[in-house]
C-alpha positions in Angstrom: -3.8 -50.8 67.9 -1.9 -48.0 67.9 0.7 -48.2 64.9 -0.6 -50.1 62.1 1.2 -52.0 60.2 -0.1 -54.0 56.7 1.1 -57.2 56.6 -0.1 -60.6 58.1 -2.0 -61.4 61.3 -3.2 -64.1 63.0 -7.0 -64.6 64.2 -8.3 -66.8 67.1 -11.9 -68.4 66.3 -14.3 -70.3 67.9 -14.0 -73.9 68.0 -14.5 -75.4 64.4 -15.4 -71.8 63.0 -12.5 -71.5 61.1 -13.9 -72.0 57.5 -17.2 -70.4 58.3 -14.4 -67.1 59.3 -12.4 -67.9 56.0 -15.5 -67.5 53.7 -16.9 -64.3 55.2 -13.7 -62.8 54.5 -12.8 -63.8 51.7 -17.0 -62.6 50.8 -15.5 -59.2 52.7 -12.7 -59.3 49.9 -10.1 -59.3 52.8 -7.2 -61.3 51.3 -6.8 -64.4 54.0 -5.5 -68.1 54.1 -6.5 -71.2 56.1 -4.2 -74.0 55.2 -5.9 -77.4 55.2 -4.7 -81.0 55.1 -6.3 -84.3 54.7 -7.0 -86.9 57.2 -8.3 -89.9 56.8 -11.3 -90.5 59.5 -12.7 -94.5 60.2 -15.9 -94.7 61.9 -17.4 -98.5 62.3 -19.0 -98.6 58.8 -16.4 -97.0 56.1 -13.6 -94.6 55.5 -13.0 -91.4 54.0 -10.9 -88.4 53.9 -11.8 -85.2 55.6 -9.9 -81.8 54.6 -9.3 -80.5 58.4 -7.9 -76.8 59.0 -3.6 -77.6 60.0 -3.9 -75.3 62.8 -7.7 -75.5 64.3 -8.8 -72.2 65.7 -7.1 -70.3 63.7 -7.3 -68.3 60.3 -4.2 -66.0 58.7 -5.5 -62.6 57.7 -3.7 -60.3 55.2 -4.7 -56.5 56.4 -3.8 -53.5 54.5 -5.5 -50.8 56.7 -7.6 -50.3 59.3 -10.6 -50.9 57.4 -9.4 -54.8 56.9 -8.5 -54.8 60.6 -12.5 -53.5 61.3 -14.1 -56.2 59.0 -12.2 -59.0 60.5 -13.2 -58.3 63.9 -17.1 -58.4 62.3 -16.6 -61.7 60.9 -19.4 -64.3 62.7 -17.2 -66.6 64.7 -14.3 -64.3 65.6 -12.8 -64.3 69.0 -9.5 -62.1 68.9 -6.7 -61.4 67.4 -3.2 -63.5 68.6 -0.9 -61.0 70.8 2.4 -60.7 71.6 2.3 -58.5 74.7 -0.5 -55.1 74.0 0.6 -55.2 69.8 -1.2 -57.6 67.7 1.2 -60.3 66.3 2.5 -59.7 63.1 3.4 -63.3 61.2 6.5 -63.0 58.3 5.5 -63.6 54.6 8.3 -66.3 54.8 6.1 -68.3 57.3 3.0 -68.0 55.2 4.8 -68.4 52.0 6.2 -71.8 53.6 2.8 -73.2 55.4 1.1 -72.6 51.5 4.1 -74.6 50.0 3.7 -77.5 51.8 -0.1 -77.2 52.2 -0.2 -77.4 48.3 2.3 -80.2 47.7 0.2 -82.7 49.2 2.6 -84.3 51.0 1.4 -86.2 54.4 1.9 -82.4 57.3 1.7 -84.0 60.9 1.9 -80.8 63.0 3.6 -81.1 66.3 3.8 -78.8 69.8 7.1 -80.6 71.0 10.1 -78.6 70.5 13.0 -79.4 68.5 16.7 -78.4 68.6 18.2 -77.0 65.9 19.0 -79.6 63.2 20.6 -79.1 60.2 20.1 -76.8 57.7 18.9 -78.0 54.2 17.1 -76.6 51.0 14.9 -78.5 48.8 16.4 -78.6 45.5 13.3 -80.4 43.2 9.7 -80.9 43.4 7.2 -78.6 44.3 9.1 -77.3 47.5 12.2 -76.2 45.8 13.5 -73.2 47.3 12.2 -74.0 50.9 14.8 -73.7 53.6 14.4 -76.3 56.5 16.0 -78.5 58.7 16.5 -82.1 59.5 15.3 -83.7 63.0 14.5 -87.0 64.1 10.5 -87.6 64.7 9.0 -91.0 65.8 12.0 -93.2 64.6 12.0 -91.1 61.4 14.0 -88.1 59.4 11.3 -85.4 58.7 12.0 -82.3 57.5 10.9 -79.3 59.8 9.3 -75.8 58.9 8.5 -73.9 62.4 5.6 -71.7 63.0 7.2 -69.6 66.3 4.0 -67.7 66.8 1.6 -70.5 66.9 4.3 -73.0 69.2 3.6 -75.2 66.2 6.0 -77.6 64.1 5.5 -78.7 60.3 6.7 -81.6 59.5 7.0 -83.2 56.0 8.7 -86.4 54.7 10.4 -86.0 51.3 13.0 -88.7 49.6 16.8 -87.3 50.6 18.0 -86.8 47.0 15.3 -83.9 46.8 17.9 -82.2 49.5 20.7 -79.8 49.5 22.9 -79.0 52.4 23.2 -75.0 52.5 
């Protein structure tokens, strides 16, 4: 790690250490964010809804020095930190600022690894998600609306009623 840079990173952990990762840091006071959604899980006798991490095995980190960088990599469950060639990947605001809108509006997230052509090009215009810029695309029979997450080969996407939508 050569040049540092502040700004957000992406950690790899262990199988289903993500929250256990999430707590020691934020205990560490190292700013980080696990987005969460709920699923609803049947076993024989009853029902219930489990809060699942969106992107299992993984846990965004905000570092603003080396010092952040060090604790991380002491956190019980780590494994490394997601690169893009020898340079730790960096992750934009934008993509975090999006995953925490969507994560917070409760709306139903399936997250996807198939890729999508461009669709068009919309911004929410009420609700909770106003000011998020997404596209259109056609999922299982259905019009969802599309927030991409390059770095992770991962796809949001949301349903929301068409009159919260405005073409760009």
């Amino acid at each position: 790690m050569s040049n540092f840079f502040q700004g957000w990173y992406l950690i790899y952990t262990r199988p289903r250490h993500e929250r256990k990762v999430f707590a020691q840091l934020t205990e560490m006071k190292v700013r980080s964010f696990l987005p969460t959604t709920k699923k609803l899980r049947i076993w024989h006798d009853r029902k219930k809804f489990i809060e699942e991490p969106l992107f299992p095995s993984y846990v965004f980190v905000y570092l603003q020095d080396r010092y952040n960088y060090q604790e991380s990599i002491d956190a019980d469950g780590f494994l490394y930190f997601v690169k893009t060639g020898k340079e730790i990947a960096r992750v934009p605001e934008s993509v975090i600022s999006n995953i925490e809108l969507l994560s917070k509006d409760g709306s139903e997230i399936e997250v996807s690894t198939a890729s999508f052509l461009p669709g068009q090009k919309l911004v929410i215009n009420q609700g909770a998600l106003t000011g998020l810029s997404c596209e259109v695309v056609q999922f299982n029979g259905k019009q969802k609306l599309l927030v991409r997450v390059d770095l992770l080969q991962r796809n949001l996407l949301v349903t929301l009623p068409v009159d919260h939508l405005m073409a760009i």
